[in-house]
Structure formats: C-alpha cells, structure tokens
C-alpha positions in Angstrom: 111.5 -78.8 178.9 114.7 -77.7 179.4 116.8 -75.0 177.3 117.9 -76.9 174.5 114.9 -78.3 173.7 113.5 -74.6 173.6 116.5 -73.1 171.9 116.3 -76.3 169.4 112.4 -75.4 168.4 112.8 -71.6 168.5 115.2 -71.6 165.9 113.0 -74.4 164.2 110.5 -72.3 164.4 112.4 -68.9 163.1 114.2 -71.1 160.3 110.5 -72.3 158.7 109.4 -68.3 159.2 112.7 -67.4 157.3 112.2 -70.5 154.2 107.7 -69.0 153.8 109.3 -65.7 153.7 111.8 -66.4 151.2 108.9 -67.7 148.9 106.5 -65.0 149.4 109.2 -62.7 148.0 110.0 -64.5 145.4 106.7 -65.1 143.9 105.6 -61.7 144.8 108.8 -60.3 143.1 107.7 -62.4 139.7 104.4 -61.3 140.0 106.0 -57.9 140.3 108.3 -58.2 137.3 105.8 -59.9 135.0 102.7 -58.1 135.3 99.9 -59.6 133.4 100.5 -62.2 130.7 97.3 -63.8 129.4 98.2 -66.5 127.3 95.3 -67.7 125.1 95.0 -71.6 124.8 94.1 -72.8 121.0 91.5 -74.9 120.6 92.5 -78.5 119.7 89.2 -79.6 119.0 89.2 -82.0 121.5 85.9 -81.2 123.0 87.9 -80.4 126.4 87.5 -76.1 125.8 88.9 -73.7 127.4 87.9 -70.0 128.5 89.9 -68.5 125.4 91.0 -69.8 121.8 93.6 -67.7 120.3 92.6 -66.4 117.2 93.5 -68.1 113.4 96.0 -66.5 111.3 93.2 -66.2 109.0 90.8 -64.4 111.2 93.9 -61.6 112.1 93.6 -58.5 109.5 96.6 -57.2 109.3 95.4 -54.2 106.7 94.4 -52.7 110.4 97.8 -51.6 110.6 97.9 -49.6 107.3 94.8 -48.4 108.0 96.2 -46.7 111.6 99.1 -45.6 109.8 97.1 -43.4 107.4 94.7 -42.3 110.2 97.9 -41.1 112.2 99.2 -39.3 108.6 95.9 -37.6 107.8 95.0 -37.0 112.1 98.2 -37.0 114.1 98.6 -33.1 115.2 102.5 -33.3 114.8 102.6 -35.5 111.1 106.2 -34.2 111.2 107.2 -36.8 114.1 105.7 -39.8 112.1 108.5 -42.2 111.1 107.1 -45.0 109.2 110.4 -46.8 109.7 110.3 -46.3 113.4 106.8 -47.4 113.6 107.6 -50.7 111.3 109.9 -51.6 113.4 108.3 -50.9 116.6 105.2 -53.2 115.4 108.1 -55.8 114.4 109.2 -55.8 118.1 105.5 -55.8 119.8 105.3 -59.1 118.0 108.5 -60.7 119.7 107.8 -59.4 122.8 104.3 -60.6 122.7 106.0 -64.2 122.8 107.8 -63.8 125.6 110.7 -65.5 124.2 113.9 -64.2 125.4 115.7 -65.9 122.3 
C-alpha cells in the first residue's frame, strides 16, 4: 500500500470514530437531561396489551389532595410555612410538567 492509501483510510477510520462518538454523547446527554419518563400506554381494547394502562379519570381521587392538605395543617411541625396558595399552585404545575409539554 502506499501512503495515501494509508493516510486515506486512517482518517476514514478516525472520521467514523469521531461520527459514533458524536452519537454516544448525544444520546447519553438526553438520557442525562431527561431522567426517567415512564409514559403509561392506555388500553384501547384492542386485545394487543401493554405492560401498563394509565389510569381513568374516574378511577383518580382527587379528594387525596385535600386530605394531605389537612394532614400537613394538623402534622406539619412548622404550620406557619403552609401556604395553601403556594401549594395550589405547585400541584397546578406538577400537572403540566407531568405532560412534558413545553407549550
């Protein structure tokens, strides 16, 4: 072989090192950034399954929530720092951030 045959496939060679790099980054980096988000697939009755079904509106109890609330008034060992607006709107986020939906 002569040298720019070898100079050809070395940087060939480093250029296809570089591209896998690139990619492991990358998906490493969003793996990184993301952490875990399990989405639960609804059943569509197909008969196909799935490991999960997301739950039905009507099987969420949302009275949960006013229940923690008064455990944290009649519990919490600083009551004074309870804000029940704060809180409201802190559930209110939780909610859009559990969609993932930057809009």
């Amino acid at each position: 072989m002569n040298s720019n045959t070898i100079r050809n496939a070395s940087i060939g060679a480093l250029a296809v090192m570089v591209a896998v790099l690139l990619v492991a980054v990358g998906f490493l980096g969003r793996v990184a950034t993301e952490g875990d988000r399990t989405v639960l697939a609804a059943d569509d009755g197909s008969g196909g399954g799935s490991a999960a079904t997301a739950p039905r509106s009507d099987d969420i109890d949302f009275d949960l929530l006013g229940e923690i609330l008064q455990v944290l008034k009649d519990d919490f060992f600083e009551p004074d720092r309870i804000d029940l607006h704060y809180l409201y709107e802190g559930a209110i986020n939780g909610i859009f951030d559990a969609l993932d939906d930057p809009f």
